[in-house]
N, C-alpha and C positions, 0 to 999 in steps of 0.2 A: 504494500500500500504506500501511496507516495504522502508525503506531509509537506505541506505548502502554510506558509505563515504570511498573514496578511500585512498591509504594511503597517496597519496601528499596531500590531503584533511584533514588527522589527521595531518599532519605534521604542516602544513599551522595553525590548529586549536594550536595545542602546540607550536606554534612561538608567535603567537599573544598573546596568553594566557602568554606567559614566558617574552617577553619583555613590558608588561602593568605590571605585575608583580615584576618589577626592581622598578620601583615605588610604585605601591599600589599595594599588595595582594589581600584583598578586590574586588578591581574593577575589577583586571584579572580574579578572580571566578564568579563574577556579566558577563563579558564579556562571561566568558566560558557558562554560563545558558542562556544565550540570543541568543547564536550561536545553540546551541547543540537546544533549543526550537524552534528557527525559524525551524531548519533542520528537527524537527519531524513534524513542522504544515503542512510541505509539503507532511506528509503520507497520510493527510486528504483533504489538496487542492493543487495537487502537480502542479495545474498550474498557482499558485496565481506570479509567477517570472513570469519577460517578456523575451521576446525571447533573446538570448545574441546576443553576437556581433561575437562569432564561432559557426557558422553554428550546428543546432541539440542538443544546449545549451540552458536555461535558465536561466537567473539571477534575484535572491531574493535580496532586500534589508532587510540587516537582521536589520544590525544597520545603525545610517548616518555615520560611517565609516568601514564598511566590509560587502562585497556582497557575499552570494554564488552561483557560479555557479553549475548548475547542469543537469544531462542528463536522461529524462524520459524515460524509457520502459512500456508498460503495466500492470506490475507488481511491480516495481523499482525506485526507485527516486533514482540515482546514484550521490552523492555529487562528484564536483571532482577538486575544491577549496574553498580554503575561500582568500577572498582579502582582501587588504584595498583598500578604493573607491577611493585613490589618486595613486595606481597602473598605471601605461601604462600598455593597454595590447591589443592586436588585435580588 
């Protein structure tokens, strides 16, 4: 299954990645493999996330602080955020 991240999804992944980075470089590259890994393990079990909280979503706990959300097709694991897990969000 192929996994395609949207671009509020890259943007979201370059936010979190830049401000971990004001502090440690390091951790935000360690951040950025952990995200980008969870998001490919979902090529192979794209239903390992639980149903979200907007309807026809899933969310993955990638780390204990950033979830991705994402939207399945038969084909497709469409990323189409990454949070942090202290977010409000619907």
């Amino acid at each position: 299954m192929e996994v395609i991240w949207s671009e509020r999804a890259e943007q979201d992944l370059a936010s979190i990645v830049e401000f971990i980075a004001r502090d440690n470089v390091r951790a935000a590259l360690e951040m950025d493999r952990i995200l980008q890994n969870a998001a490919g393990g979902l090529a192979v079990f794209p239903r390992k996330g639980k149903p979200g909280r907007v309807p026809g979503t899933r969310e993955l706990v990638a780390h204990e602080h950033y979830i991705l959300v994402y939207r399945l097709t038969d084909e497709v694991v469409y990323i189409v955020a990454a949070l942090h897990s202290s977010m409000r969000r619907p």
